[in-house]
N, C-alpha and C positions, 0 to 999 in steps of 0.2 A: 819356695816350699812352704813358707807361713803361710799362706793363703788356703793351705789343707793341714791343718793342726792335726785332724785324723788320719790323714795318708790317704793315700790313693789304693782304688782296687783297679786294674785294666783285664777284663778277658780278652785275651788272643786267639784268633785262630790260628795257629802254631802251621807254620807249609813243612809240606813234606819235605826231605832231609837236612831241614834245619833243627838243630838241637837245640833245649831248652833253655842251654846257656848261651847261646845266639839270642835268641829272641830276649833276652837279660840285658844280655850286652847292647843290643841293638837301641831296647827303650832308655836304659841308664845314658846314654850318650847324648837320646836327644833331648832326653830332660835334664839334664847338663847343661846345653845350649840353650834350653828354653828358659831354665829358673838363673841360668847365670852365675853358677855352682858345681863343684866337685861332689861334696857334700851330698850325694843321693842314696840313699839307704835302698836295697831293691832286691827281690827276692822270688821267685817262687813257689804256688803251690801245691805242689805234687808234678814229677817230672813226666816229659814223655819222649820216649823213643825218638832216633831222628826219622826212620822209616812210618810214624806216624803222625797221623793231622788232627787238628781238631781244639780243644777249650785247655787252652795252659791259662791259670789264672795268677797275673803280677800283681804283688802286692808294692809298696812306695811308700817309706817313711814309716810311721806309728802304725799301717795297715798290716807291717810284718809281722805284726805282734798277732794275727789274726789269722796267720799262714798254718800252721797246727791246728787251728779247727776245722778250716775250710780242707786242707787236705784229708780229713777223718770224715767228711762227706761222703753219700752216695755217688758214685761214679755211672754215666751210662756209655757205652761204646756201639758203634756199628763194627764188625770185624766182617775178614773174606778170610775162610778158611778153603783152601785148597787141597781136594782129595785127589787119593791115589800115589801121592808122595811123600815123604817128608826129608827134615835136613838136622845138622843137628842142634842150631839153635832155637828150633821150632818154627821159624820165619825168615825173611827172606836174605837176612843178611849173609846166613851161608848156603852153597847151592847143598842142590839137591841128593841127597847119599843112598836114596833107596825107592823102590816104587813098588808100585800094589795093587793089582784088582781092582777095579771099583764099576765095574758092570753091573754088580748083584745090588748097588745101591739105590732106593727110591723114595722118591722126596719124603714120601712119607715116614721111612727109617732116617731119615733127617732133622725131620722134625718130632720123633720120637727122641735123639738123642738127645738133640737141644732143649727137652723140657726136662731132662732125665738131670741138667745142672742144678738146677732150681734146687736149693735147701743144701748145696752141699756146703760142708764144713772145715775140710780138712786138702788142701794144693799142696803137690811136690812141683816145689819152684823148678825152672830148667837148670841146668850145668850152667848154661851162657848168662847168667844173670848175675847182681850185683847184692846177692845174699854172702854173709862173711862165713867162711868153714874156717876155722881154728884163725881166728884172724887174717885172713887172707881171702876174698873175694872171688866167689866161683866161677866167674868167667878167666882170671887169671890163668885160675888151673884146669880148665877145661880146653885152651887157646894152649896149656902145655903139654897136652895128654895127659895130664894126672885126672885122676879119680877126683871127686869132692861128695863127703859123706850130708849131702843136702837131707833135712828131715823136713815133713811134711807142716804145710805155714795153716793156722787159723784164717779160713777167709767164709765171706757167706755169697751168697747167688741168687739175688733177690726175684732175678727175673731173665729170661734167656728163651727166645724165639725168632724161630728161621724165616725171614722174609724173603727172602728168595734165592731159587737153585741156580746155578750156572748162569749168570748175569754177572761177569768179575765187576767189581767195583776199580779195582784194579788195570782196567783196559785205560784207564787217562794216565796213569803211572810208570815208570821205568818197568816195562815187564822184565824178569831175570831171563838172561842169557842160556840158553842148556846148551850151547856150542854145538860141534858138528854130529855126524852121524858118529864117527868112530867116537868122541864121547859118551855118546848114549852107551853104545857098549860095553860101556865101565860100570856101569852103575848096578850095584845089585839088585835083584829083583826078588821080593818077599812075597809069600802070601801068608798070609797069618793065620793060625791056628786056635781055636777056641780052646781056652784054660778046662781042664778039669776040674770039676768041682771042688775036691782036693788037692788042687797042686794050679796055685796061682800066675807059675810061670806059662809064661807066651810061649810057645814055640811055635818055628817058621819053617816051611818048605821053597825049595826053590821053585820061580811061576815062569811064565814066558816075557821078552824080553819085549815095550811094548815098541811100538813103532816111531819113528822121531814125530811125526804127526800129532800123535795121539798123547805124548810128552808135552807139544807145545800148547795142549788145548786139553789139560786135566778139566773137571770140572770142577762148579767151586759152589761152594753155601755160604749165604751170608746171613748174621747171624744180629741182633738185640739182646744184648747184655748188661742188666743192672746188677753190678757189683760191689764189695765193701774195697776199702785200700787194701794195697798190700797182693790184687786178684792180677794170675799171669794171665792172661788175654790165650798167649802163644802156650800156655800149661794145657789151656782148655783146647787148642788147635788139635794139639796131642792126644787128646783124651779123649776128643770127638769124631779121629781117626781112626782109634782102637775100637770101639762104642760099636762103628760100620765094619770091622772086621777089616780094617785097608789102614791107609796111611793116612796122615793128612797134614799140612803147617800153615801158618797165617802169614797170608799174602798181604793184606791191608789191614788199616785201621784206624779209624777217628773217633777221638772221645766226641761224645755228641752233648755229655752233661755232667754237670760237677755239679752236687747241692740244689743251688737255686741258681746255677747259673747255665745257660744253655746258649752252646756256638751259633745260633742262628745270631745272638746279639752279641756276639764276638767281634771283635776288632779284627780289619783286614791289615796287618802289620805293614805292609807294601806300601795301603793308602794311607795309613795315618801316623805310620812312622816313617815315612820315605823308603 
């Protein structure tokens, strides 16, 4: 490790359902082996999901010390948002609890919503995430049916454009399971109702049940997202659902860019960590 008095930075292309602290553990072992040493300081900065791909950037040594600014960088994501359904952690970890209309949807109300992010200021984080409510972590209490009184997080949305409709990104991926017929028929079925001017609540009608076909083959928008830290991906999956009057949650997603650094020169972990 003398040999980098400043530390090391590594980007990774982070593979799909490997966690952040995998890929942690993965490089600390082999720079162990490599320098001949316990001794390796190694860090993270800014985490990502295990269901997502893309630029985890390691820092090594005195480079930790560097891990706080580089995470307060601009972030860019490619995301697949999946219409006509959602679930309740907004993505794909949990199935699917409800479905919706999305006939009336055309690319071009797509790409109206997705510009409609731009300049926004103010995200209600999900239930399933790792914001603290009275010191205790809102995914805890949402995994025990309780309530968590989450208030809305400062974030900005630099930039956000639909490249394209129903092409999943997600077809090379573990697609989720919707099990058999007699599953489908569990599932509620909403159609959403536009708020009153005065009176901000949703309200929902019952639609028709859709067919297991037309379950397995939602259709999907993917989306170009330049965000600040701290921005849910799967907030906006939600929010881009309501936007088309239906449902929708985030099926994929890879960071494509942090700062100045971008996955295209990302480290393939596989090949150069073994």
């Amino acid at each position: 490790m003398s040999a980098y008095p400043e530390g090391i930075i590594f980007p990774v292309d982070k593979p799909y359902r490997w966690t952040s602290s995998d890929v942690v553990r993965k490089i600390k072992y082999v720079l162990r082996n490599h320098f001949g040493t316990k001794n390796v300081k190694i860090g993270h900065a800014g985490t990502l999901d295990p269901l997502a791909t893309g630029l985890l950037i390691i820092c090594v040594g005195k480079a930790c010390k560097l891990s706080e600014a580089l995470q307060a960088e601009r972030k860019e994501y490619i995301a697949e948002f999946t219409l006509g359904a959602t679930t309740p952690s907004f993505d794909r970890e949990h199935p699917i609890d409800a479905l919706y209309p999305f006939g009336h949807i055309a690319e071009a109300d797509m790409r109206k919503a997705a510009e409609s992010f731009i300049s926004q200021t103010e995200q209600m984080p999900p239930a399933y995430s790792a914001k603290y409510v009275n010191g205790t972590r809102s995914y805890y209490l949402a995994r025990n049916g309780e309530e968590s009184d989450l208030k809305p997080a400062a974030v900005k949305i630099y930039a956000c454009e639909l490249l394209d409709a129903d092409n999943p990104l997600s077809k090379t991926l573990e697609r989720p399971s919707y099990g058999t017929d007699e599953t489908h028929n569990t599932f509620v079925v909403k159609k959403r109702i536009a708020s009153e001017e005065n009176n901000p609540v949703v309200r929902y009608t019952e639609g028709s049940l859709l067919a297991p076909d037309q379950i397995r083959n939602l259709p999907t928008a993917t989306l170009r997202i330049e965000c600040s830290k701290g921005t849910y991906i799967r907030s906006m999956a939600r929010d881009f659902g309501a936007m088309l009057s239906s449902g929708a949650y985030m099926s994929a997603l890879r960071r494509s860019a942090s700062g100045g650094f971008r996955v295209e020169d990302a480290l393939d972990i596989k090949e150069y960590f073994g």
